[in-house]
mmCIF entry with sequence, helices, sheets and N, C-alpha, C, O atoms, coordinates in Angstrom:
data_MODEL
# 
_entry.id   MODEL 
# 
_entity.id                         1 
_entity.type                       polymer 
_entity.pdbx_number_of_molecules   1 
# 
_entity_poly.entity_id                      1 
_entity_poly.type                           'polypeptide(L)' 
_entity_poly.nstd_linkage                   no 
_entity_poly.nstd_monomer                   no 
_entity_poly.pdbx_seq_one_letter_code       
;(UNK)(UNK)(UNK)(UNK)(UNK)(UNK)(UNK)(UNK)(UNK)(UNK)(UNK)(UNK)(UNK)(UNK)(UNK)(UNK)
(UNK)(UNK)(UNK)(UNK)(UNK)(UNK)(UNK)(UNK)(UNK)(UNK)(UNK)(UNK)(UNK)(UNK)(UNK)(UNK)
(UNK)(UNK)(UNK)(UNK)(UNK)(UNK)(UNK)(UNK)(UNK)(UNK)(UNK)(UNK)(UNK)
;
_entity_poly.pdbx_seq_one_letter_code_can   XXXXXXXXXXXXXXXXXXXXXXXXXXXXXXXXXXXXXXXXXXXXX 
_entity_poly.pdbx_strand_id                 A 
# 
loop_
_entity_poly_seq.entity_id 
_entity_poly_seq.num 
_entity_poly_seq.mon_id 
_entity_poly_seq.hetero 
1 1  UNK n 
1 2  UNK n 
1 3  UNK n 
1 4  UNK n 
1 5  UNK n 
1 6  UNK n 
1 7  UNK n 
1 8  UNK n 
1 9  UNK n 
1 10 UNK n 
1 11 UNK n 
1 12 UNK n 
1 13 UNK n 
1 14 UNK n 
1 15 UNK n 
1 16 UNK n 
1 17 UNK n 
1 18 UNK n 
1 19 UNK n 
1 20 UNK n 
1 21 UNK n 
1 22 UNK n 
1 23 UNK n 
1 24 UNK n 
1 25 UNK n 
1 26 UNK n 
1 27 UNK n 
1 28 UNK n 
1 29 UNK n 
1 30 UNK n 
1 31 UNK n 
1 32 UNK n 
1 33 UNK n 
1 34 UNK n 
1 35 UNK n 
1 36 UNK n 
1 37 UNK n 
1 38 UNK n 
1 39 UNK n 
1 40 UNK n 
1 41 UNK n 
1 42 UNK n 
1 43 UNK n 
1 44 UNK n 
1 45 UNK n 
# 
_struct_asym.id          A 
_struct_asym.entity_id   1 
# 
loop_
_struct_conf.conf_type_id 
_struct_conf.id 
_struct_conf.pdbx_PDB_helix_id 
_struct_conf.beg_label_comp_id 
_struct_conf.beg_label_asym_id 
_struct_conf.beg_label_seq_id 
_struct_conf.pdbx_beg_PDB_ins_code 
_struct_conf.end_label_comp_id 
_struct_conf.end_label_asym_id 
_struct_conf.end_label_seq_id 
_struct_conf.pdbx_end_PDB_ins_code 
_struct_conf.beg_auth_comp_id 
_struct_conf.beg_auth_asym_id 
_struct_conf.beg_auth_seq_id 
_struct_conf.end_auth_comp_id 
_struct_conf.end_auth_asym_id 
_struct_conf.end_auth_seq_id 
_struct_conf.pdbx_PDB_helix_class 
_struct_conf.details 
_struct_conf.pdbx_PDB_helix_length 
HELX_P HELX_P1 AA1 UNK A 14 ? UNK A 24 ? UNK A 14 UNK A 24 1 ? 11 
HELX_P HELX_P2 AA2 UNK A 31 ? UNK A 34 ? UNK A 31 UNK A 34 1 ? 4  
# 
_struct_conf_type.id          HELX_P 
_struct_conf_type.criteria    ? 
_struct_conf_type.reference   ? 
# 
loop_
_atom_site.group_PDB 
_atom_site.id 
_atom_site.type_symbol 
_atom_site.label_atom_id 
_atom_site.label_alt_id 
_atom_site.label_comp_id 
_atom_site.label_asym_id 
_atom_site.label_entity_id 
_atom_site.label_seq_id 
_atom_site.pdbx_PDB_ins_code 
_atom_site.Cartn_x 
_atom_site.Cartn_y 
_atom_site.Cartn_z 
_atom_site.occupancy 
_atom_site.B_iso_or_equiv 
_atom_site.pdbx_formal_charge 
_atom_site.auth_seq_id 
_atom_site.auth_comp_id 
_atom_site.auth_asym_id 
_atom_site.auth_atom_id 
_atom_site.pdbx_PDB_model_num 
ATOM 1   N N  . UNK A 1 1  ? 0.847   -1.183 0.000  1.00 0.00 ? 1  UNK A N  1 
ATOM 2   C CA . UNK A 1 1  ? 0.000   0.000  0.000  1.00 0.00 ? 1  UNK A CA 1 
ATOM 3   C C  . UNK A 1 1  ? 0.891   1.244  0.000  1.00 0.00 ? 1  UNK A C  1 
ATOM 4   O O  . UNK A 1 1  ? 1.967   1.213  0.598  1.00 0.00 ? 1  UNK A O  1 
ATOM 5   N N  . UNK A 1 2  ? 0.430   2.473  -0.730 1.00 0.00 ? 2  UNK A N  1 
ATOM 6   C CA . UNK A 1 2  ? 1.105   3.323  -1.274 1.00 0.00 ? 2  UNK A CA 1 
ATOM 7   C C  . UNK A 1 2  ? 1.031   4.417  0.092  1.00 0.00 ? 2  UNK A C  1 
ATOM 8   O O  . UNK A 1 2  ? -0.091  4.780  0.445  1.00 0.00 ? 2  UNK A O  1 
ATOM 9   N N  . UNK A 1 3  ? 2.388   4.987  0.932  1.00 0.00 ? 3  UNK A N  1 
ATOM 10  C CA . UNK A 1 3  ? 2.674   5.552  2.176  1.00 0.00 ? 3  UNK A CA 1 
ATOM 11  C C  . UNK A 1 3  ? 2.054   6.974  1.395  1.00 0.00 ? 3  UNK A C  1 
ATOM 12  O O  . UNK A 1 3  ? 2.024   7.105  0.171  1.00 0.00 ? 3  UNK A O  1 
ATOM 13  N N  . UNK A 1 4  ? 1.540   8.066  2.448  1.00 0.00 ? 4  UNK A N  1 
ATOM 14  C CA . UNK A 1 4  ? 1.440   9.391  2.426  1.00 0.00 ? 4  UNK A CA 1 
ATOM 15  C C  . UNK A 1 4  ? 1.514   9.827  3.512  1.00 0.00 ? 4  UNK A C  1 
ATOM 16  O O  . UNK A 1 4  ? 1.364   9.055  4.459  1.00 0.00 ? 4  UNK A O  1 
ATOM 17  N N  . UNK A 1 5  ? 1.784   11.293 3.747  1.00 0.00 ? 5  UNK A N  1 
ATOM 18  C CA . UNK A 1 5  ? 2.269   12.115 4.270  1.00 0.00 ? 5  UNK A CA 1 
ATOM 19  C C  . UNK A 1 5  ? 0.934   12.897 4.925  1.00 0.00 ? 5  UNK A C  1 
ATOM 20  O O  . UNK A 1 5  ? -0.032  13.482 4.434  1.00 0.00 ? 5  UNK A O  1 
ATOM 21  N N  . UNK A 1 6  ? 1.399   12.592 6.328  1.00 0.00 ? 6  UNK A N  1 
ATOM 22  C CA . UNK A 1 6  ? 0.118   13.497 6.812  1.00 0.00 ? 6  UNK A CA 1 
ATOM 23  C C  . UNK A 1 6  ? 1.009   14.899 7.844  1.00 0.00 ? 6  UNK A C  1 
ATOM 24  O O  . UNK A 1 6  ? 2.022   14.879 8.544  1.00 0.00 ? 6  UNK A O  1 
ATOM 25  N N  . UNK A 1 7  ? 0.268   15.721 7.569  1.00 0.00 ? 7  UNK A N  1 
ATOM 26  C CA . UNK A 1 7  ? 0.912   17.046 8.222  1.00 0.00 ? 7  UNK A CA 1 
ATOM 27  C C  . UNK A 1 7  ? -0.187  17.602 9.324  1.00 0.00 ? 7  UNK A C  1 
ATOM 28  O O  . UNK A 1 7  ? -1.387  17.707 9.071  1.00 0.00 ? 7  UNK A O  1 
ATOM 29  N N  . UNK A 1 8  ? 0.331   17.888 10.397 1.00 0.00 ? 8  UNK A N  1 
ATOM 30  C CA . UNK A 1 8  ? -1.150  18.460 11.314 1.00 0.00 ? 8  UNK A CA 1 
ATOM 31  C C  . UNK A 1 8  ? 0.321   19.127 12.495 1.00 0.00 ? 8  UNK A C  1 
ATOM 32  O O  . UNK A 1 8  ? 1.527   19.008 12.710 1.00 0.00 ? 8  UNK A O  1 
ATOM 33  N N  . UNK A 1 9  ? -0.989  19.884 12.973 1.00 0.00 ? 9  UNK A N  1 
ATOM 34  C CA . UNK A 1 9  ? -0.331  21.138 14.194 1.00 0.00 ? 9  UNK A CA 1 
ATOM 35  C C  . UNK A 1 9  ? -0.873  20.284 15.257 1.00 0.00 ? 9  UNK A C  1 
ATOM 36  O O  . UNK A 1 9  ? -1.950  19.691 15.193 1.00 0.00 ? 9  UNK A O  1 
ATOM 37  N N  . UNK A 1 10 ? 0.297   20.258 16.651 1.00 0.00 ? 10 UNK A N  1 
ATOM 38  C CA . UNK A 1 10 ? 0.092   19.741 17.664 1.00 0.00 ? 10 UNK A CA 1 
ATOM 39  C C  . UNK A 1 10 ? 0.679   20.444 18.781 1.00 0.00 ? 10 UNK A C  1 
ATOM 40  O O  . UNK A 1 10 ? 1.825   20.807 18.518 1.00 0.00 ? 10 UNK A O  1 
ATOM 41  N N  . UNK A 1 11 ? 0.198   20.827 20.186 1.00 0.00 ? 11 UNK A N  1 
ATOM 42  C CA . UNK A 1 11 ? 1.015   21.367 21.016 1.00 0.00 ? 11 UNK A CA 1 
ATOM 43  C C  . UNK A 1 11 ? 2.450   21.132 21.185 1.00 0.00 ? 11 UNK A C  1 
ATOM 44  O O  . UNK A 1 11 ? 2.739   20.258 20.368 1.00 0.00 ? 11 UNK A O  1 
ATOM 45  N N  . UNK A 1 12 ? 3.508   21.485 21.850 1.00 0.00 ? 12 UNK A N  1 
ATOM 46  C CA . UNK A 1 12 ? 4.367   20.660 21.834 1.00 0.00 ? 12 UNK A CA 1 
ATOM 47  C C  . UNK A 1 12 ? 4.615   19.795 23.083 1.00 0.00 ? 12 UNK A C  1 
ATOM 48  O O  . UNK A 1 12 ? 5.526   19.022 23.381 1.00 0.00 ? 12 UNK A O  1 
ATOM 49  N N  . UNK A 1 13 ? 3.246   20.278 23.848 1.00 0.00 ? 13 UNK A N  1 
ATOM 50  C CA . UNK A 1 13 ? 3.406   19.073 25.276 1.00 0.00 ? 13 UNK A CA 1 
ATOM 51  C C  . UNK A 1 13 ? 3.119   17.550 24.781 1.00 0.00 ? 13 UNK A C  1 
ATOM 52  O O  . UNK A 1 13 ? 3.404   16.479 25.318 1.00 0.00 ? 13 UNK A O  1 
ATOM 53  N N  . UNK A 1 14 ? 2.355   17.887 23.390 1.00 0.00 ? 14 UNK A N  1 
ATOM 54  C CA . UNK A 1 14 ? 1.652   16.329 23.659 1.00 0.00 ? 14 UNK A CA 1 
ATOM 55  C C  . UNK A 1 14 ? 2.927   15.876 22.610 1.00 0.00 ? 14 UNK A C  1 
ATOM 56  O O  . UNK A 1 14 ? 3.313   14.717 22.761 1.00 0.00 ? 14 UNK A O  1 
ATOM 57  N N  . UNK A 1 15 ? 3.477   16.528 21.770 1.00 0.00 ? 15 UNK A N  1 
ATOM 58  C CA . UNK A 1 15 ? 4.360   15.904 20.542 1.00 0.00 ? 15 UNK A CA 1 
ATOM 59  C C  . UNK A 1 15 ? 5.634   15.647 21.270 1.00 0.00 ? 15 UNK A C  1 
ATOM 60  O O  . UNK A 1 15 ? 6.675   15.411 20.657 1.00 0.00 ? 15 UNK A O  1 
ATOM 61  N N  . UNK A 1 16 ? 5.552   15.702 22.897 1.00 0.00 ? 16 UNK A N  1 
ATOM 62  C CA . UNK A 1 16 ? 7.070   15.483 23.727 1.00 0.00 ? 16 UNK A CA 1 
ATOM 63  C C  . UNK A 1 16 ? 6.499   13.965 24.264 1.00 0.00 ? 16 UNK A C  1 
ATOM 64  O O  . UNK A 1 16 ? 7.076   12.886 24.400 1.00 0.00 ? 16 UNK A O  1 
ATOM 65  N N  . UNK A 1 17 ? 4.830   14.478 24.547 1.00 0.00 ? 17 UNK A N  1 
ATOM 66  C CA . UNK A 1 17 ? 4.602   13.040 24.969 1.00 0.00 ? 17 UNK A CA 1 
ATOM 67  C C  . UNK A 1 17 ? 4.717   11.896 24.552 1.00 0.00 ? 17 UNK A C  1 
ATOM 68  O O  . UNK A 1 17 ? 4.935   10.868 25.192 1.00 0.00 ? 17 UNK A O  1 
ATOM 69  N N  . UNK A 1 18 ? 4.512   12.105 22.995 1.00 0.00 ? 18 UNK A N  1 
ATOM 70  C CA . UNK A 1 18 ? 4.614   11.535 22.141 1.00 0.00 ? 18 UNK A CA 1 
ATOM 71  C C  . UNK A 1 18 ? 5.615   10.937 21.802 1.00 0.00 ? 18 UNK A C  1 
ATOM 72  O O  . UNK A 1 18 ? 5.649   9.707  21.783 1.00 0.00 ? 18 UNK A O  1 
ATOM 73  N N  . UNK A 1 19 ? 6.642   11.706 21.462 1.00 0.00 ? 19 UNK A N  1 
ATOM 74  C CA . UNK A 1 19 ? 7.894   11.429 21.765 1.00 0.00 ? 19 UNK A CA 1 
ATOM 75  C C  . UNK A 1 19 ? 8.621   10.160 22.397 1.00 0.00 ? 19 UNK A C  1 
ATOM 76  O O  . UNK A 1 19 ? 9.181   9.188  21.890 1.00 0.00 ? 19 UNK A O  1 
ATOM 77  N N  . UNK A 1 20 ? 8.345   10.634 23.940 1.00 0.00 ? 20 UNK A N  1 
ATOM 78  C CA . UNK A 1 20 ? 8.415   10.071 24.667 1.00 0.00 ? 20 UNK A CA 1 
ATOM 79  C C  . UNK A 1 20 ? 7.814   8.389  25.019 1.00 0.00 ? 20 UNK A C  1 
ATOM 80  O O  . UNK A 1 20 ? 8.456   7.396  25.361 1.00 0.00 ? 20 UNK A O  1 
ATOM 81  N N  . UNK A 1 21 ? 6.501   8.547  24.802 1.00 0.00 ? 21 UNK A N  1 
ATOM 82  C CA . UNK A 1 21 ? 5.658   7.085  24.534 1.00 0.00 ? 21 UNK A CA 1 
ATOM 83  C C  . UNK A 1 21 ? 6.433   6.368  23.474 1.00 0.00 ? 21 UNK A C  1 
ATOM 84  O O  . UNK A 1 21 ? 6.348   5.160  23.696 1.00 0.00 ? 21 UNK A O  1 
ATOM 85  N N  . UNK A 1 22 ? 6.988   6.561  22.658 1.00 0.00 ? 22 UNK A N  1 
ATOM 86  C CA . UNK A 1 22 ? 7.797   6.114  21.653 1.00 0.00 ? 22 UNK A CA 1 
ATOM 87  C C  . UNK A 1 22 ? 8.892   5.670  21.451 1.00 0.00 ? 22 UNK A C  1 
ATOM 88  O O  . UNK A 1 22 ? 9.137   4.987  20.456 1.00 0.00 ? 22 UNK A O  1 
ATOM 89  N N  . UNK A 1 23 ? 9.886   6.009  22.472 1.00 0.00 ? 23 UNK A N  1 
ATOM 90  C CA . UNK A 1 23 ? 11.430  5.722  22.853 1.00 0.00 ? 23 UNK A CA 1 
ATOM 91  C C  . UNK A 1 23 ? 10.952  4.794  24.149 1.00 0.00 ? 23 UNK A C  1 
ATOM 92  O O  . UNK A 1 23 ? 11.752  3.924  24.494 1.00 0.00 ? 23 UNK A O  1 
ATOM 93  N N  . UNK A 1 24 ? 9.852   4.899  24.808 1.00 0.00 ? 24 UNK A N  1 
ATOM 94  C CA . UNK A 1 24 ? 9.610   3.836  25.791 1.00 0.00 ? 24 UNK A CA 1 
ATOM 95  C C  . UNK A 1 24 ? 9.244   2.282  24.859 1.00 0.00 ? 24 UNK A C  1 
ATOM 96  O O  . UNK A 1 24 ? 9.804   1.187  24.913 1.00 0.00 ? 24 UNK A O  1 
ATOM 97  N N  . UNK A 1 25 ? 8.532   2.573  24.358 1.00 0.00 ? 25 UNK A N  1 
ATOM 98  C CA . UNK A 1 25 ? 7.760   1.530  23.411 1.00 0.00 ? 25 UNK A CA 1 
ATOM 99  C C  . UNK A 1 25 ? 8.263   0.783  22.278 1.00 0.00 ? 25 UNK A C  1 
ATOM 100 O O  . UNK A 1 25 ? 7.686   -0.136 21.698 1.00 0.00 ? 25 UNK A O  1 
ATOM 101 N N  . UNK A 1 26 ? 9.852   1.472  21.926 1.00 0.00 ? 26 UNK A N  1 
ATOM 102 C CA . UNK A 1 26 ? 10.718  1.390  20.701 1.00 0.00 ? 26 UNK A CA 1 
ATOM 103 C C  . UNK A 1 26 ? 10.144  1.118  19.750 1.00 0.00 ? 26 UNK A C  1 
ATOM 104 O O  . UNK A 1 26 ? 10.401  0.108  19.094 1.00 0.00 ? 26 UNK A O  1 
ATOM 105 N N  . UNK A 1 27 ? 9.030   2.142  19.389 1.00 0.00 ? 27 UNK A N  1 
ATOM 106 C CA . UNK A 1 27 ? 8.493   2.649  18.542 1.00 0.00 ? 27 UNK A CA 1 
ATOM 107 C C  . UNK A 1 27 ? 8.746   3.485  17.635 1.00 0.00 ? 27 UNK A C  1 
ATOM 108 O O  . UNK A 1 27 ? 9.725   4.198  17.853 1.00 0.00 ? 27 UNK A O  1 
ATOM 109 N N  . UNK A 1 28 ? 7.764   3.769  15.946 1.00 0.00 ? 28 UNK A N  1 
ATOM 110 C CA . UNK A 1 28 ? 8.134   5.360  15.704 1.00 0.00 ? 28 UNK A CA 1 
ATOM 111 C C  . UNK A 1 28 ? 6.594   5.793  16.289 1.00 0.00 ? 28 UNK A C  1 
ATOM 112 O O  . UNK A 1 28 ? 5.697   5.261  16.944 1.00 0.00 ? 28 UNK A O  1 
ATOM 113 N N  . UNK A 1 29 ? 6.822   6.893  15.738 1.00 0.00 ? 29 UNK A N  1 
ATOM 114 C CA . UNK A 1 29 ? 5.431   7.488  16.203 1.00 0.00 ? 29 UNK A CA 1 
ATOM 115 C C  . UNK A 1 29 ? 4.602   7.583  15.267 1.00 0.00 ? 29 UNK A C  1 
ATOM 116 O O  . UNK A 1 29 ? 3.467   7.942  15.581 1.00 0.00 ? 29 UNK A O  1 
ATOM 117 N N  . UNK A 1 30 ? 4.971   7.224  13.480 1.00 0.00 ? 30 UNK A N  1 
ATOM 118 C CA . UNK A 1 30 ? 4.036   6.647  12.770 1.00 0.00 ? 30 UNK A CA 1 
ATOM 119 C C  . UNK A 1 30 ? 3.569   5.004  13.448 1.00 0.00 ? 30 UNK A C  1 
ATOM 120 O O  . UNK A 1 30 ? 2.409   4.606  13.341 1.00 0.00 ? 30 UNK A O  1 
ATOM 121 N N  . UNK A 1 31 ? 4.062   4.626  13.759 1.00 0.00 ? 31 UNK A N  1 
ATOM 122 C CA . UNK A 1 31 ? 3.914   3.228  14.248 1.00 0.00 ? 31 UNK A CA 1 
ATOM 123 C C  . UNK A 1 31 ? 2.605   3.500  15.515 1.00 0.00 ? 31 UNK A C  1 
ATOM 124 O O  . UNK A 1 31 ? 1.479   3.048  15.721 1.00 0.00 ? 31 UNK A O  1 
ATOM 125 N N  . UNK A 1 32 ? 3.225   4.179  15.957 1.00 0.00 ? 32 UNK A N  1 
ATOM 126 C CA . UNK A 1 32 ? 1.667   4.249  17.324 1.00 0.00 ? 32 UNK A CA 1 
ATOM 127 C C  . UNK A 1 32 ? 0.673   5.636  16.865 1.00 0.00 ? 32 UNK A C  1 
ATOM 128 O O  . UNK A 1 32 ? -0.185  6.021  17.659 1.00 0.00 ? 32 UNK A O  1 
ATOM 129 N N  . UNK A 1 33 ? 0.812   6.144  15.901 1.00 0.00 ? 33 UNK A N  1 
ATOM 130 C CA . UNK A 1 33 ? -0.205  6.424  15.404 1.00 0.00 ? 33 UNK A CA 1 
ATOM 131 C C  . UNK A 1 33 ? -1.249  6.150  14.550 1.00 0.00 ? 33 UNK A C  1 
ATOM 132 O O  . UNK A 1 33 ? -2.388  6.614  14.489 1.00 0.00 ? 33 UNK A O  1 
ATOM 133 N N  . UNK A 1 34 ? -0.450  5.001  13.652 1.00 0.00 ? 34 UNK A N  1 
ATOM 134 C CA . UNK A 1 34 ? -1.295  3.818  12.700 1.00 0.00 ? 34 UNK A CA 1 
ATOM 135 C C  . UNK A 1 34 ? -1.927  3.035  13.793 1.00 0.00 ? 34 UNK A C  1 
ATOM 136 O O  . UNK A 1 34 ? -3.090  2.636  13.725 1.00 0.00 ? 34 UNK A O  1 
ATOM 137 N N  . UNK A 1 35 ? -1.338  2.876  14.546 1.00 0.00 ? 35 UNK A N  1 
ATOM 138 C CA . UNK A 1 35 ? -1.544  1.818  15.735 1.00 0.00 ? 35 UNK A CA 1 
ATOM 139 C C  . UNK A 1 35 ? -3.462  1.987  16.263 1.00 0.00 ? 35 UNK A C  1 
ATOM 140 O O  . UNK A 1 35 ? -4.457  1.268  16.342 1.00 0.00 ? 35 UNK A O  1 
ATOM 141 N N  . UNK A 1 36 ? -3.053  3.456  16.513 1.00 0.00 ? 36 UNK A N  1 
ATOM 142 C CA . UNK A 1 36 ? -4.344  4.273  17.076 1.00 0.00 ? 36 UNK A CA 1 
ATOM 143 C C  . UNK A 1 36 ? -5.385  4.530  15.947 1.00 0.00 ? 36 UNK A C  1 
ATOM 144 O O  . UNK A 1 36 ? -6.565  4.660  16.274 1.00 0.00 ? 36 UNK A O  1 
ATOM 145 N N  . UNK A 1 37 ? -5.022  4.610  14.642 1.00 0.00 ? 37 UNK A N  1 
ATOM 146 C CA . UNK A 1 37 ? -6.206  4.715  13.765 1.00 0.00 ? 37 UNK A CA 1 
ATOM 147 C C  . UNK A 1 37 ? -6.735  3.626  13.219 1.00 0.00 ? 37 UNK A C  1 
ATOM 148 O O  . UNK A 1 37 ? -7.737  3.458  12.524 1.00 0.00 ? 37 UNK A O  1 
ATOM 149 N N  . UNK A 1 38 ? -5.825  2.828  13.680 1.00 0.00 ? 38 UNK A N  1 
ATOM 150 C CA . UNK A 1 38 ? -6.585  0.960  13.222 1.00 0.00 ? 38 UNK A CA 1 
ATOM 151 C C  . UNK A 1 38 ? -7.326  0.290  14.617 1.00 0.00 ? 38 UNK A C  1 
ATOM 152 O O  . UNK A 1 38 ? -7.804  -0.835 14.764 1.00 0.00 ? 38 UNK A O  1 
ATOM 153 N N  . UNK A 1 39 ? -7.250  1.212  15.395 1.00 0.00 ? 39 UNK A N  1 
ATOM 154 C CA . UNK A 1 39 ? -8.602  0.877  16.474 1.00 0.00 ? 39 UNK A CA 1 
ATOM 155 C C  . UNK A 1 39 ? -9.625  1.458  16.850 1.00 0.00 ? 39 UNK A C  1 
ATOM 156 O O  . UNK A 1 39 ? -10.288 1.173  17.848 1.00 0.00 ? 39 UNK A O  1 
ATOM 157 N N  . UNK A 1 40 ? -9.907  2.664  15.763 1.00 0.00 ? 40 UNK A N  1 
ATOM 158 C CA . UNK A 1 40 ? -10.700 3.270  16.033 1.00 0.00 ? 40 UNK A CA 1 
ATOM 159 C C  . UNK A 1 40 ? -11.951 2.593  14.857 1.00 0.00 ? 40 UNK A C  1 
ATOM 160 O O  . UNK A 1 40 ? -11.795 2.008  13.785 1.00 0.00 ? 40 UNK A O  1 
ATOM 161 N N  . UNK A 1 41 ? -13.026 2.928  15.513 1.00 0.00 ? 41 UNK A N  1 
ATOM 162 C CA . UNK A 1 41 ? -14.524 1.817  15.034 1.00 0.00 ? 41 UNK A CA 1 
ATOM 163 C C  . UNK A 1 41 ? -15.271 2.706  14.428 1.00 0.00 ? 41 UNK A C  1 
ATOM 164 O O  . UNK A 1 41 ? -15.804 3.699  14.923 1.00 0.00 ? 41 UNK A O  1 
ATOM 165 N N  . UNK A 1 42 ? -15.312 2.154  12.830 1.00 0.00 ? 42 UNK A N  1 
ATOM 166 C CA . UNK A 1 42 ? -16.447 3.221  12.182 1.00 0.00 ? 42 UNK A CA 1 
ATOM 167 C C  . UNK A 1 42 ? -17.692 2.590  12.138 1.00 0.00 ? 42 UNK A C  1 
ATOM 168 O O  . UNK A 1 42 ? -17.786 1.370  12.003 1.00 0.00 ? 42 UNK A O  1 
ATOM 169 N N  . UNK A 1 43 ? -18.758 3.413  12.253 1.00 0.00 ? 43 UNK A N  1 
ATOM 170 C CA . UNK A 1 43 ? -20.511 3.333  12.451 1.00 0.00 ? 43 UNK A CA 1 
ATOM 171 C C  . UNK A 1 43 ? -20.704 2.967  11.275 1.00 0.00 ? 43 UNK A C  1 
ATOM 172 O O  . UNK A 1 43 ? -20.041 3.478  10.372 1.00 0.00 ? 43 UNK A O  1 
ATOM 173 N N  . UNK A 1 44 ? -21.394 2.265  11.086 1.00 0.00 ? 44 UNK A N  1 
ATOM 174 C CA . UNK A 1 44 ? -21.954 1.551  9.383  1.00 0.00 ? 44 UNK A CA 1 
ATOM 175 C C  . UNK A 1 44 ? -22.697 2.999  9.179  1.00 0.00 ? 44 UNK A C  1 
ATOM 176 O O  . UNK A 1 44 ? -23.128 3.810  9.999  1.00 0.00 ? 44 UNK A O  1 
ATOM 177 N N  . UNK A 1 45 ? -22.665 2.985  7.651  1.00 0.00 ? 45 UNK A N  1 
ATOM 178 C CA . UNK A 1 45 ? -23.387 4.163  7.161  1.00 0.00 ? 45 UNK A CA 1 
ATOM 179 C C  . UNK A 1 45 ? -24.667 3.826  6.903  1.00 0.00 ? 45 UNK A C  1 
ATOM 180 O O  . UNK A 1 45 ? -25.455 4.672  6.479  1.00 0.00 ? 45 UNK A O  1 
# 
């Protein structure tokens, strides 16, 4: 599947948290952010 580029504004408390959750987790932070949008549940239309 073909990668893209997502761009968005974030505080920088949470993009430390982030960060951070990530070097704990030896993660990237695309990794726990795919992570988080493949558990989120869509409503049948």
């Amino acid at each position: 599947m073909e990668k893209q580029r997502l761009s968005l504004r974030i505080e920088s408390e949470r993009l430390e948290k982030l960060r951070r959750i990530s070097d704990q987790r030896r993660k990237t932070m695309t990794q726990l952010i795919e992570e988080w949008i493949d558990r989120l549940e869509e409503k049948p239309s």
